[in-house]
N, C-alpha and C positions, 0 to 999 in steps of 0.2 A: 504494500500500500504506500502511494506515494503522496506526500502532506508538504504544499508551498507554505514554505516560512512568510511572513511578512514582515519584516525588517523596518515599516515605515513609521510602523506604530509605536509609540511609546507606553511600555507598561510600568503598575507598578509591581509586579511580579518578579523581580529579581532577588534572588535567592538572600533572605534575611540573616546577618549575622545574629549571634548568639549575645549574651548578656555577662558572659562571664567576663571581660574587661571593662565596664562602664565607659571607664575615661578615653578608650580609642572610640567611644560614639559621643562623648559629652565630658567635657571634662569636669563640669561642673558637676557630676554627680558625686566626685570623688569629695566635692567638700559639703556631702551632705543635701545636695537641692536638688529638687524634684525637677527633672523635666519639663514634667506635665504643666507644673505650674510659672515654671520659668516660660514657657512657649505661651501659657495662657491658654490651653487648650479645657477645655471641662468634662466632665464627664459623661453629661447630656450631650457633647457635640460629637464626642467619640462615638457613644450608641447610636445616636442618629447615622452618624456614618454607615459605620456597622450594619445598620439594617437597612440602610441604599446600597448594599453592598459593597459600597469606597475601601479598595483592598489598604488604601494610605494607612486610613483610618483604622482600619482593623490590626494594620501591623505595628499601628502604636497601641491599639486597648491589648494586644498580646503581651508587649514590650511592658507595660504596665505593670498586667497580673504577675508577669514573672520580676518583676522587680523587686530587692528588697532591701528596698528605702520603707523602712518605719512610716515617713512620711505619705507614702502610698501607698501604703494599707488598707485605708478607708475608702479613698478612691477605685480602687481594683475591687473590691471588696459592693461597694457600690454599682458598679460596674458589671458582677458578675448578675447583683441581682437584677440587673433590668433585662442583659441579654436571657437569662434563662429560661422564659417564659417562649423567648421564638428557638429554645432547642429542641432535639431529640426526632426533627423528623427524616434525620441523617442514616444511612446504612454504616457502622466504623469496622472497618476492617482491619485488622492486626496482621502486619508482613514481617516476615522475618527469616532468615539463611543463613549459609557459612560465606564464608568470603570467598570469593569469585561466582558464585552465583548468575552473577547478572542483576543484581535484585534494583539497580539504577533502571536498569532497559525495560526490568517489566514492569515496574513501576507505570515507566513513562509510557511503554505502548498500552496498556491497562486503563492509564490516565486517560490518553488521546482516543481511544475507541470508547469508554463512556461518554466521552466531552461529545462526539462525534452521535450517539443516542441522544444527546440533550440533556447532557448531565452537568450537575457541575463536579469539581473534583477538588479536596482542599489533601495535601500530604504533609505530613507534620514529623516530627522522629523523636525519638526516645532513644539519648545517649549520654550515659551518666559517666562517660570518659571524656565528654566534647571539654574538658577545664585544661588537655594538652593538646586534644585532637583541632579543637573549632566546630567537632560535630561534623557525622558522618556526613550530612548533605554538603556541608562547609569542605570538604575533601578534594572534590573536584569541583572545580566552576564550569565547568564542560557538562557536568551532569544535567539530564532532566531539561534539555536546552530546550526543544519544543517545548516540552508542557510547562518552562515557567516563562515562557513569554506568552501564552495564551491567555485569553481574559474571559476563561471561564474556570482556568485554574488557579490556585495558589498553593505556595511550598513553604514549606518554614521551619528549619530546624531546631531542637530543641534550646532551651538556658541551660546555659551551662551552672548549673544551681551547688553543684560537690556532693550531691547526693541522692540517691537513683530516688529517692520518696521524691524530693523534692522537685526532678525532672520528671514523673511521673504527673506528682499534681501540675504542674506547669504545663503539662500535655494536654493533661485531662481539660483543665479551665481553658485551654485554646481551640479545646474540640466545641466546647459551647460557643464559643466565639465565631467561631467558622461557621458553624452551625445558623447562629444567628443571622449573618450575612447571607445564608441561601445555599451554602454546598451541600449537597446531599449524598456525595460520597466522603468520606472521610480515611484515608488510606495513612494509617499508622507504622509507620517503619522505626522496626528496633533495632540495633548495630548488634552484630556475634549472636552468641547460642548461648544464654547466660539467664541470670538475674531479671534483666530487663522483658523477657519474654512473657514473665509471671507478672510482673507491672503493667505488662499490656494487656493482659488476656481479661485483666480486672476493669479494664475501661473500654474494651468491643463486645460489636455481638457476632463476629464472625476470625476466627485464627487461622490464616494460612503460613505454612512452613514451607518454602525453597529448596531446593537440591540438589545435585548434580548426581549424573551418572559415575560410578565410581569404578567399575569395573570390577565388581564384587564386594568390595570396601562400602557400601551403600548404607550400609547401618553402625558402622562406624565413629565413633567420636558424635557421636549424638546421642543427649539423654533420654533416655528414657519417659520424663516427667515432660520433655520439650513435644516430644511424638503425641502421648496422649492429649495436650492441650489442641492439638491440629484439627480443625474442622473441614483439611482440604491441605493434601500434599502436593506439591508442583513440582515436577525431576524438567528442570529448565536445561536450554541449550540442547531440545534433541531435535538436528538436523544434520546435516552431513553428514561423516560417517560416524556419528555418534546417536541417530536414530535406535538403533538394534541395543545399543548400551542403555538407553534412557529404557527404553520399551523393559526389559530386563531389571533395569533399577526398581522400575514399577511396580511390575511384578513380586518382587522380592520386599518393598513396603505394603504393598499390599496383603501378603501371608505376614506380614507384621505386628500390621493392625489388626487381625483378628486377635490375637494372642492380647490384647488390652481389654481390659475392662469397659460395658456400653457406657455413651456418654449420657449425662443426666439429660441431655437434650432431647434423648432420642433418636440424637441423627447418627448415622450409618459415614464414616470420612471417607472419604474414596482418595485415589491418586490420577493426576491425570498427566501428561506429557506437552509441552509447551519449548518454541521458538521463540521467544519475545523479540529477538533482532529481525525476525522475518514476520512476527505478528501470524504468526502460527498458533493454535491451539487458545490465543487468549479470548474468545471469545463462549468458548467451552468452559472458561474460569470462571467470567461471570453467571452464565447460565448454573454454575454450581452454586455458587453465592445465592444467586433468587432462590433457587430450589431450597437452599436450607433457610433464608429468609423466611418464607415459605409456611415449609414444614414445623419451624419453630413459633410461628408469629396462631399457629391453627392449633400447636399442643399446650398456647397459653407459654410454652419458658420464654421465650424473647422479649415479654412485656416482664416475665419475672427476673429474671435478670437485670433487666433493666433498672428495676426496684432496687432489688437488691447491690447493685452497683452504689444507685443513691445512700443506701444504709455505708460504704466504704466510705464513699463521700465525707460521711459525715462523720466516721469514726476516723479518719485520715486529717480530716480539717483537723480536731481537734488534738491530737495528738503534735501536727505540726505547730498548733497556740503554744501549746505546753512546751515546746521542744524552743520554741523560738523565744517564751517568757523567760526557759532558765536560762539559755546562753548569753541573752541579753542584760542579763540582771548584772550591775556594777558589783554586787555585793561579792554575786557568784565567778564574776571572771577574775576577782581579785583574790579569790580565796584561790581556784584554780592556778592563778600564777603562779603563787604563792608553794603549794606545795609541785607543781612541776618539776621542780629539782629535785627533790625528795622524792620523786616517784621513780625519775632516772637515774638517781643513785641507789636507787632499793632500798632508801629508807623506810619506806612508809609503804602501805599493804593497800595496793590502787582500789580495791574493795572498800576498805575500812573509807576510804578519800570519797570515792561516790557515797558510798550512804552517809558521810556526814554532811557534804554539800547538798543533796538532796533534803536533810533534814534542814540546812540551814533555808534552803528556798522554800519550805513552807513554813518556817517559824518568819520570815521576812513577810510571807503574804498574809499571817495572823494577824504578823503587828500594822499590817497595811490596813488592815478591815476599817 
């Protein structure tokens, strides 16, 4: 399939940096000031945006939620609750591989055949290494060239926040976001075979896993707990003479997954074989995708899930208050300093250190009452 670029256009779709250096986007964050209010922007103008779809707009209310300036807190915070009333009428999909996959190409041919039904398409990532990397999309600027100059896509990789909760909720509140603006596919990409996968599987309603043909090695260096969360295996790259390989990969995940436990969904995972550089096979993907769409949305789990996602929500929010009350507490960073040295000298029993500072931050919130 052959797609003319248009070069003429200007979008604002060019691939968004990350948040983990503030001061290469603004120096002024570094001494403490908000953006938001340095530009004058509000929080009403951003939503509005938002829900005209203005990708500008939207890629500052991101930039926002994942910010963490104290002072925009209340703002993001604000912000989440006016978009969330236009979410949830998105399909989210969770992608994820081993490296060389391909998982850029199918992405992007995935992206431009929905766009190309009248979709729209937002892809966002989950990468709680991007604080050396830049984040896996930040990798290549050559990536995803069609579909991020299209203006019914958008791309955006994760904040780089030091900690995979933290890029997880940063995900999660961007998928509302996107959402709000009108994409209705939401294509979540997590970097490696790791951690991150279990992060994502907590904020979609569909898990696909990536593959390659291995040449017997097919079930190899992949976990076990990564296979059962797959609602759809793709053994990418079968064309040339690597057709008869994939076909064979397939096969061999597919006697795999029987050997697993049924999913609570009900659905049945299958494997299928895909080109993504020749736009082979991907349109077989989505037809799997509706199918479990489908199938889930008729046995009642897709709305339950969904729920139950909200219930993470909220035991995540709050964990993260608590996690952000103690680190921020003067009283507590100073006691921290404090015995640092005695922790790496072995003085002191890093045990006995947490539970006294834990006890000091709620003898500090007593005397606050």
């Amino acid at each position: 399939m052959t797609r003319k670029k248009d070069n003429k256009k200007k979008s604002a779709l060019n691939v968004q940096r990350g948040i983990d250096q503030p001061s290469h986007i603004n120096p002024s964050l570094s001494k403490g000031k908000s953006r938001f209010k340095k530009d004058k922007i509000s929080v009403e103008t951003i939503y509005e945006g938002i829900i005209d779809g203005d990708r500008t707009l939207l890629s500052r209310g991101i930039t926002l939620i994942e910010s963490i300036l104290r002072t925009d807190e209340h703002d993001a915070h604000e912000l989440m609750k006016l978009c969330l009333p236009h979410s949830g009428k998105s399909v989210r999909i969770g992608i994820t591989g081993v490296p060389g996959v391909g998982k850029s190409t199918f992405i992007e041919t995935l992206g431009l055949n929905l766009i190309e039904q009248g979709r729209k398409v937002a892809v966002l990532a989950i990468d709680p290494s991007s604080k050396i990397s830049k984040g896996s999309i930040l990798g290549d600027k050559t990536r995803m060239e069609d579909l991020s100059v299209n203006h019914k896509a958008y791309i955006r990789p994760s904040a780089s926040l030091g900690t995979l909760g933290g890029v997880a909720r940063a995900t999660r509140e961007a998928l509302v976001l996107c959402e709000a603006a009108g994409f209705d596919v939401i294509l979540i990409e997590t970097v490696g075979v790791g951690q991150s996968e279990t992060a994502v599987s907590q904020i979609v309603d569909f898990f696909l896993l990536l593959m390659l043909a291995g040449g017997g090695d097919e079930l190899q260096g992949i976990k076990r707990g990564i296979m059962e969360m797959a609602d759809l295996i793709v053994i990418n790259k079968a064309d040339g003479d690597n057709i008869k390989k994939a076909e064979i990969a397939a096969q061999n995940y597919r006697n795999a997954l029987h050997l697993f436990p049924i999913l609570q969904n009900g659905w049945n995972p299958d494997v299928v074989t895909t080109s993504a550089i020749k736009n082979i096979g991907i349109d077989n993907v989505w037809k799997k995708i509706s199918e479990y769409v489908k199938h889930t949305k008729s046995n009642g789990f897709f709305d339950s899930n969904r729920r139950n996602q909200s219930l993470d929500i909220m035991n995540d929010t709050i964990k993260e208050s608590l996690r952000k009350s103690f680190f921020n507490s003067p009283s507590i960073l100073s006691l921290m300093d404090s015995y640092k040295k005695q922790i790496l000298d072995d003085e002191l029993n890093p045990y006995d250190v947490a539970e006294e500072l834990i006890d000091k931050f709620y003898k500090d919130i007593e005397e606050n009452k």
